[in-house]
C-alpha positions, -999 to +999 in steps of 0.1 A: +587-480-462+573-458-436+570-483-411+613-491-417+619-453-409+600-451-380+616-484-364+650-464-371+631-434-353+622-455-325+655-472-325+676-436-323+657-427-296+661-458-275+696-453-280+695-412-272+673-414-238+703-428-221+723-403-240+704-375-227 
């Protein structure tokens, strides 16, 4: 369970840096 919400973590920020 943890290890699913911290691949969406890792996966929002991937898709932020750029953002930022």
């Amino acid at each position: 369970m943890i290890q699913l919400l911290m691949n969406s973590v890792k996966q929002l920020n991937v898709t932020a840096y750029p953002v930022m």
